[in-house]
N, C-alpha and C positions, 0 to 999 in steps of 0.2 A: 880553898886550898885542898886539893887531891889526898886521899888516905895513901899514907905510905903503904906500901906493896907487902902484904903476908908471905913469906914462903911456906910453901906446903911440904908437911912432912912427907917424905921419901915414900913411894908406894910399895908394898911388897908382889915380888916378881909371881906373877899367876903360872903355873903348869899347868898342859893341856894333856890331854890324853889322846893321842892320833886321832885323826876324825875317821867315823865309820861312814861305810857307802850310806845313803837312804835307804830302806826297803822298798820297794815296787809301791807297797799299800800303804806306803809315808806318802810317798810321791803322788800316789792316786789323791790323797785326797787332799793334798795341796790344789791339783787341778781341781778337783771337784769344787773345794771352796773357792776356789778365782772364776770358777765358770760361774756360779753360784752370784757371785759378785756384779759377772758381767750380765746377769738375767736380772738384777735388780736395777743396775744401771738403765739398761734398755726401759723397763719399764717406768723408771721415774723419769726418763726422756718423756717417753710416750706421755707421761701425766703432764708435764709440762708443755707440748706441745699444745696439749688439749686447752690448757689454761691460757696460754698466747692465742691459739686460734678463738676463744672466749669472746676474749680483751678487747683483739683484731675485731673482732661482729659489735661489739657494742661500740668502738671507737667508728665504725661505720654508721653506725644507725643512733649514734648519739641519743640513746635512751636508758644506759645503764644507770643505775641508782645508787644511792651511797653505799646501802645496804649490797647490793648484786659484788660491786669493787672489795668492799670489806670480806666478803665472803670469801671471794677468791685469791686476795689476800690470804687469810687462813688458808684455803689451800693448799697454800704453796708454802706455807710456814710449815704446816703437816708433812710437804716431800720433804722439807731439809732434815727432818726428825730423824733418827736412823730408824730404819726398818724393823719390825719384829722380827725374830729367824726363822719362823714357817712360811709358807708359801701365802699367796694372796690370797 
């Protein structure tokens, strides 16, 4: 049988204070961290292509080892990590 329904006490109405424009050097470095963003995207493509083209050569040559797959496994558990925030 379903819990009867809480009403929520009434919220009190928030006031805003007009919004101000951004600063130029807000806005900069909003870009700067989205660009930032897309330079680590790019690279953890780049890791990953590396890790499917691997894959791709030992599913060719049918000689990867339990150990070579686990490895790159790990790998790839390592890109999904988030990044440090310095550069590579």
């Amino acid at each position: 049988m379903p819990e009867p329904r809480r009403e929520e006490p009434p919220r009190p109405e928030r006031t805003f204070s007009p919004a101000q424009p951004a600063s130029p050097a807000t806005i900069q470095k909003a870009i700067d961290e989205v660009n930032q963003i897309l330079v680590t995207l790019r690279e953890t493509l780049d890791d990953m292509e590396e890790v499917l083209e691997t894959l791709e050569l030992a599913e060719r040559q049918k000689d990867a080892d339990e150990r070579e797959v686990e490895s790159l496994r790990r790998s790839v558990r390592q890109l999904h990590r988030p990044r440090e925030s310095g550069p590579r």
